[in-house]
C-alpha positions in Angstrom: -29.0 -55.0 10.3 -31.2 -53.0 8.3 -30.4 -52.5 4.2 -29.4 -48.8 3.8 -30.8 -47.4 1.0 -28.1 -46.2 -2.2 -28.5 -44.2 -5.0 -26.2 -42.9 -7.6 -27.5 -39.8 -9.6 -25.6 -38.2 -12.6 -26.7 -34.6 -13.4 -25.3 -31.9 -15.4 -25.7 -27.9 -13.7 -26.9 -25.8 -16.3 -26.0 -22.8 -14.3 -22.1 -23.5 -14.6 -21.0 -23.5 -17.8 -17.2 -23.5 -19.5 -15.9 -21.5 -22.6 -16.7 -23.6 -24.9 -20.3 -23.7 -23.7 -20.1 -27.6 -22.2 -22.0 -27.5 -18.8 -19.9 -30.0 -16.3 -21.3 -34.0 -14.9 -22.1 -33.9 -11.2 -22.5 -36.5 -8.8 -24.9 -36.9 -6.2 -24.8 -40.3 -3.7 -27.7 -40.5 -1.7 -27.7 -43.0 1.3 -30.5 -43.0 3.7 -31.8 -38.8 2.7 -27.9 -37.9 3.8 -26.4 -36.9 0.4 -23.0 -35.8 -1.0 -22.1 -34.6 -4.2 -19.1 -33.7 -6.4 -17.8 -32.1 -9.6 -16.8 -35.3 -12.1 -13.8 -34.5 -14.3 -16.3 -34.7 -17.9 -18.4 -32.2 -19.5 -21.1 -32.4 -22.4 -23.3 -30.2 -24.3 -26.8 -29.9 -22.6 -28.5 -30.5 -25.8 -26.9 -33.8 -25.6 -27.4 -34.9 -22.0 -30.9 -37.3 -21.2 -31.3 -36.8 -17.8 -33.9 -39.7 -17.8 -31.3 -42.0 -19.0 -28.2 -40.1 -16.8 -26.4 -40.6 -20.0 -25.4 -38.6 -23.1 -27.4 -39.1 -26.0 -24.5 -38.2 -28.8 -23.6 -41.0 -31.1 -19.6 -39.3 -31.5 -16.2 -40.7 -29.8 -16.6 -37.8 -27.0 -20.6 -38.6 -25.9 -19.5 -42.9 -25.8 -16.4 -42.0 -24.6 -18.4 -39.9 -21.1 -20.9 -43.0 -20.7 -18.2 -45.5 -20.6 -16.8 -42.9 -18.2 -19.8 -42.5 -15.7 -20.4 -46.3 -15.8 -17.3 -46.8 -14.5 -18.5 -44.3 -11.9 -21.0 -45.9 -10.9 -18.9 -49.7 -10.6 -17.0 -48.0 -8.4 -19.2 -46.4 -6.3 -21.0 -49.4 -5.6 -17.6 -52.0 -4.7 -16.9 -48.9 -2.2 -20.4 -49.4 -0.6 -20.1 -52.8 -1.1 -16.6 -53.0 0.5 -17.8 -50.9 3.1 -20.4 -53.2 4.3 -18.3 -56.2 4.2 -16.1 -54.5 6.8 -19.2 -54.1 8.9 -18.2 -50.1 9.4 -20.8 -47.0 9.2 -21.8 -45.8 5.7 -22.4 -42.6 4.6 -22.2 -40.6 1.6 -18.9 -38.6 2.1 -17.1 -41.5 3.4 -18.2 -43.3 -0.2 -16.7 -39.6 -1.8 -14.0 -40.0 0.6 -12.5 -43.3 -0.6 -14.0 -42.7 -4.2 -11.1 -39.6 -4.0 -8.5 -41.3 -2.7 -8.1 -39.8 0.2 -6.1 -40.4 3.1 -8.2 -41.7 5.8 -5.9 -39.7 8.4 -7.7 -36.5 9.2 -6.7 -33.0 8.4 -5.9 -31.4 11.3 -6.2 -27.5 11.6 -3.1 -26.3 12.9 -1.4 -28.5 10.3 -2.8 -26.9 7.8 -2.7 -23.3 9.0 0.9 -24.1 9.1 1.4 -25.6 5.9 -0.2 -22.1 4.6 2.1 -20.0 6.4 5.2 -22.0 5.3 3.8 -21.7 1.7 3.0 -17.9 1.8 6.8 -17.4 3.5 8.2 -18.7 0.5 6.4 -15.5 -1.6 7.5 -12.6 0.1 8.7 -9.9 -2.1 6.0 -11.3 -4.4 2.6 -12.0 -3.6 3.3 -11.1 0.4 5.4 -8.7 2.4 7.2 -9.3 5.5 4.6 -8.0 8.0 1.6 -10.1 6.7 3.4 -13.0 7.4 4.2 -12.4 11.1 0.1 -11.5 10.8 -0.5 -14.8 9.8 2.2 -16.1 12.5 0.9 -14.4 15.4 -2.9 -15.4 14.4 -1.8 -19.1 14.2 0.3 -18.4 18.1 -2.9 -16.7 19.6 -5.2 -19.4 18.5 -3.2 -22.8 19.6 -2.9 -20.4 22.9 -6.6 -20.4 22.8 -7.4 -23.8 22.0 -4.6 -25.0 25.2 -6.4 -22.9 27.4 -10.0 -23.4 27.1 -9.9 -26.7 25.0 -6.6 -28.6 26.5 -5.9 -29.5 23.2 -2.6 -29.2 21.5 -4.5 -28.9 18.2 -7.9 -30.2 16.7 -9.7 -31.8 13.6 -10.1 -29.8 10.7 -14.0 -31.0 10.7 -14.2 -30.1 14.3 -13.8 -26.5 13.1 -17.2 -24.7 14.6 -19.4 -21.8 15.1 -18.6 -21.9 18.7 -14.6 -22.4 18.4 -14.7 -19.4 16.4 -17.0 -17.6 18.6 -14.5 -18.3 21.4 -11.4 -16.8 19.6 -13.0 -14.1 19.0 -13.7 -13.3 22.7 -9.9 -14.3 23.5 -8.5 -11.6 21.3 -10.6 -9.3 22.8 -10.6 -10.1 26.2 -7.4 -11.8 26.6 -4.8 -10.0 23.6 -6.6 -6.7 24.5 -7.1 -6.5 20.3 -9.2 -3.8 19.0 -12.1 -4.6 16.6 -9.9 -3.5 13.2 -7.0 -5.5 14.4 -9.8 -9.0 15.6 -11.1 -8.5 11.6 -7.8 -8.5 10.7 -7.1 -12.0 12.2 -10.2 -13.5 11.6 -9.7 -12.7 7.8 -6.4 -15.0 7.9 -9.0 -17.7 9.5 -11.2 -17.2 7.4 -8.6 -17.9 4.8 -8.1 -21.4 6.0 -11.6 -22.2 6.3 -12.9 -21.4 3.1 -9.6 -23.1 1.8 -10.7 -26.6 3.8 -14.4 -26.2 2.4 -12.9 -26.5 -0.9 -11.1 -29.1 -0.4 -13.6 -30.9 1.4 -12.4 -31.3 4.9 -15.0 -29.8 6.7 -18.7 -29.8 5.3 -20.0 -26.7 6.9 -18.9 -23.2 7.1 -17.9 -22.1 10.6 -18.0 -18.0 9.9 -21.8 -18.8 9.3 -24.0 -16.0 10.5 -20.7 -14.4 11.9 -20.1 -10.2 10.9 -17.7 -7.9 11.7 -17.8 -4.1 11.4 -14.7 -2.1 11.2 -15.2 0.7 12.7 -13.2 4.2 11.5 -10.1 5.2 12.8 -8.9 8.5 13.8 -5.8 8.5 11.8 -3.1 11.3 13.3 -2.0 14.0 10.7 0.1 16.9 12.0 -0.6 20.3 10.8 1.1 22.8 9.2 2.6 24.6 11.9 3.5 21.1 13.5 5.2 19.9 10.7 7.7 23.4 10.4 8.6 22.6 14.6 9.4 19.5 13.2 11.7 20.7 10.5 13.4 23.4 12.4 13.8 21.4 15.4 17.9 20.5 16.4 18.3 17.4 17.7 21.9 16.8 19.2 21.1 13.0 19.1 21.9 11.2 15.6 19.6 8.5 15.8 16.6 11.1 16.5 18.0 13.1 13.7 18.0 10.7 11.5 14.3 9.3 12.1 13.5 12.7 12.0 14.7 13.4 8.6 12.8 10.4 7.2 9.5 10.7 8.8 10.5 14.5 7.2 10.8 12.5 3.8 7.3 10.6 4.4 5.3 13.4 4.9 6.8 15.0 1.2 7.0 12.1 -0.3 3.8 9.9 1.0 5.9 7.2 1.0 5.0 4.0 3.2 7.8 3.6 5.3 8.8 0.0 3.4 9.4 2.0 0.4 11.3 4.5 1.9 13.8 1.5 3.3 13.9 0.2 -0.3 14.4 3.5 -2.0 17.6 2.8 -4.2 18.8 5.6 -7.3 17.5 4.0 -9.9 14.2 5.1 -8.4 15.1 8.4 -9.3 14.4 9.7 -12.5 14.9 13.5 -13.8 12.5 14.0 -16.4 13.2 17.0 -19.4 12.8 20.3 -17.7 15.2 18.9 -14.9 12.0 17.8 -12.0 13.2 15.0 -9.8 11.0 11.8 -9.9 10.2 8.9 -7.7 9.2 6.2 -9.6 8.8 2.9 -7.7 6.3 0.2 -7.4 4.7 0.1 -3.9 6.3 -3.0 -1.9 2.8 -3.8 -0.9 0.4 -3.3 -4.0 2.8 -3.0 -6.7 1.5 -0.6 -8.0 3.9 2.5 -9.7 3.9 5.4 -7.8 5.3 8.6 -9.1 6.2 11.2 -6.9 7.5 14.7 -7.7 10.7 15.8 -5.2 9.2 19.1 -3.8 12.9 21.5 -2.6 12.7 19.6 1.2 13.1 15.4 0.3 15.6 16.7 -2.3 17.5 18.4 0.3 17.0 15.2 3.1 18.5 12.7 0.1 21.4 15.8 -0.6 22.0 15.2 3.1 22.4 11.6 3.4 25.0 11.3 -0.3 27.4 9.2 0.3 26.4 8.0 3.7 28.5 4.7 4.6 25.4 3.0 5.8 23.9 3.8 2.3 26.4 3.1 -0.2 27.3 -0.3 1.7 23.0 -1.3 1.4 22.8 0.6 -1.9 19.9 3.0 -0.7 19.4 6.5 -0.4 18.5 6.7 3.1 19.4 4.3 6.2 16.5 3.4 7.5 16.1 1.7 10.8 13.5 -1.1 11.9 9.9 -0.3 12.1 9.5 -0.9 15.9 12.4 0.9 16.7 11.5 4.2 14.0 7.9 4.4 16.3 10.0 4.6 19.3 11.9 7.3 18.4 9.6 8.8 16.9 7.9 9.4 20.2 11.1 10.6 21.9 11.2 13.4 18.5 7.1 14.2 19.7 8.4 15.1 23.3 11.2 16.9 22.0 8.9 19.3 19.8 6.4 19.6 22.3 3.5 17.3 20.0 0.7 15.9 21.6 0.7 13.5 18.9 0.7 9.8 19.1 3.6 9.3 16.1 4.1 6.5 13.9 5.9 5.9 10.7 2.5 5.7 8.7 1.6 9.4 10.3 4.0 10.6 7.5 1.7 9.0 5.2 -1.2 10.7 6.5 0.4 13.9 6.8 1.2 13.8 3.1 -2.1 12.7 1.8 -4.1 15.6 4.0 -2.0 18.7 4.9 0.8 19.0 1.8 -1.2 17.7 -0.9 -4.9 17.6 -0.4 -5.4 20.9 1.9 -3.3 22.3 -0.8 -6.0 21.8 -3.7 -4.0 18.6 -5.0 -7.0 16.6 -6.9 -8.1 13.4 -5.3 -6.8 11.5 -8.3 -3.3 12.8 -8.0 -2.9 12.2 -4.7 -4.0 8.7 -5.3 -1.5 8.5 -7.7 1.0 9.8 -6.2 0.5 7.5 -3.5 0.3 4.6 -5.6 -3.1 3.3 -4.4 -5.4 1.1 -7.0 -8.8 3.2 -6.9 -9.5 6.6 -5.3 -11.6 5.0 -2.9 -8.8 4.1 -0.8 -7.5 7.5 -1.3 -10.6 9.1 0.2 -9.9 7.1 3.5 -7.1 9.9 4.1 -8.9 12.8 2.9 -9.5 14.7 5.7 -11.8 17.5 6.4 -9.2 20.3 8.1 -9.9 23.0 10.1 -8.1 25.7 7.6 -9.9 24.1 4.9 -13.7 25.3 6.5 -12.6 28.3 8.2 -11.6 28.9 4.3 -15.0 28.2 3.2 -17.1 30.0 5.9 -14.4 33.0 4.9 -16.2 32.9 1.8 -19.6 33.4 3.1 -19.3 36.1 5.6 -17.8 38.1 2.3 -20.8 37.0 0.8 -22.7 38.3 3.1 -20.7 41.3 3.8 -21.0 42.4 0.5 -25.0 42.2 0.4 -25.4 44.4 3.4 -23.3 46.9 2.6 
């Protein structure tokens, strides 16, 4: 059999560089023009690195120290080749990186690790994650071994046999097959995205499968109800507790801007009265963290009056009893019938309702409102800033007196 060809190259990147201005060693194996390289755990001062001579050219402890270092490297390197060919098995460079490593020669396989990841994440709710991007992350792992039994008859798969074309193929199965909308596919694919760029690190698969793949969100309608909508809402009598009681807290959203999450959390120490005897909210989002702080505007004060001493609320120490999600969205278009909205209504609606029709419509700056509802920047805040119909009949009201007044 033919002699492969094997070379060992130390280098530093000049281009990467570490606070205390040291560039890092790299390490490049080259085996018939296939080549694999790697970060070594040894830096140097470029002034002091010969690239000629792959060495440093300092005479201190630190500079001998690093050669001794990278000749050892390079022993190494060469008893793996060597080792390699003496068990007659194919070389090439990442296998040499492979064993230089340490690594297992059992191969990652993907659903293994997507799981491991979930597991992980599970373990940080309440503090890096909420509830609900978990089961995200649940239900993307589900659809995609559904996928990969389907069209591959495979129970899982490789980490390195992680393509283009697989991801191509889930793609078209949440579209085709989950009936997922393009915001909701991006949102999945972001989570295996996640996992990708997390095995490219690590060095489990060599090429990026999202390569030449986009996505485009595309902007949402998001339901807001109006003025008049939300006083049908308030005055409405439901003889049905549960109703009522969903009622009142989509009620509290849409003063509050709360996300419903924080409403279910809401305890009294979240309440604070400040000097001239206002009632604050003043909680950190569940979802960002971030403080939000809310005035209590004459209807939420009156919902939480409503609700004192509620059994279900002084046994879970909260203000308000608030149901599950799923079950809130349900009702909640039982209440739409029952007022006569032609409204798709969900929890988050309150939200919406808050941000456009009882703050913003009401001259509320943008930067309060984003305050208020606890966001990060105001460019997340402009996403519910909607242009109402009040708002330019308003304006244009402005111009025909403009006008008016000219002719007359």
């Amino acid at each position: 059999m033919k002699r492969q060809t094997f070379n060992v190259l130390f280098f530093i990147r000049k281009t990467r560089t570490v606070k205390s201005g040291e560039t890092p060693i790299m390490l490049r194996i080259t085996i018939q023009g296939q080549l694999a390289e790697m970060q070594l755990k040894r830096t140097v001062k470029p002034e002091l690195w010969s690239q000629a001579k792959e060495r440093c050219t300092g005479k201190d402890s630190k500079s001998v120290e690093v050669n001794r270092y990278l000749e050892s490297v390079k022993l190494r390197l060469y008893e793996i080749h060597r080792t390699l060919e003496d068990e007659n098995k194919l070389i090439n460079p990442m296998e040499i990186k492979r064993r230089f490593l340490g690594l297992d020669e059992k191969h990652k396989m993907f659903f293994e690790v997507f799981q491991e990841h979930n597991d992980k994440c599970r373990k940080l709710i309440g503090k890096d994650y909420a509830k609900v991007t978990i089961s995200r992350f649940d239900t993307c792992l589900k659809y995609f071994k559904e996928m990969l039994l389907k069209q591959y008859h495979q129970k899982d798969i490789p980490m390195k046999e992680i393509n283009n074309a697989i991801i191509q193929d889930y793609v078209h199965f949440l579209k085709s097959k989950k009936n997922l909308q393009e915001n909701t596919v991006i949102r999945y694919m972001k989570v295996v995205k996640k996992i990708t760029n997390m095995a490219l690190a690590n060095d489990w698969i060599d090429k990026n499968p999202f390569m030449n793949i986009h996505f485009h969100e595309q902007e949402v309608h998001k339901e807001f109800l109006t003025k008049e909508e939300l006083e049908i809402l308030r005055t409405k009598v439901f003889n049905v507790p549960r109703l009522e009681l969903v009622r009142d807290i989509f009620l509290f959203q849409c003063w509050t801007g709360l996300a419903f999450i924080d409403v279910s959390e809401l305890k009294p120490e979240h309440l604070v009265t400040d000097n001239q005897g206002n009632v604050w909210i003043r909680k950190a989002r569940q979802k960002t963290k971030v403080m939000c702080n809310i005035p209590l505007l004459d209807i939420p004060l009156a919902i939480l009056d409503k609700y004192k001493g509620y059994p279900l609320c002084e046994k879970k120490g909260t203000l308000l009893t608030v149901p599950c999600n799923q079950k809130a969205n349900s009702y909640l278009k039982e209440i739409a019938d029952f007022c006569g909205i032609k409204k798709n209504l969900t929890t988050h609606t309150g939200r919406h309702t808050f941000s456009t029709v009882v703050t913003l419509a009401n001259n509320v700056s943008l930067e309060n409102v984003s305050k208020m509802l606890g966001h990060t920047n105001t460019k997340m805040t402009q996403r519910y800033a909607k242009v109402l119909d009040q708002s330019i009949l308003r304006e244009m009201q402005n111009v025909r007196e403009n006008f008016s007044t000219k002719t007359t």
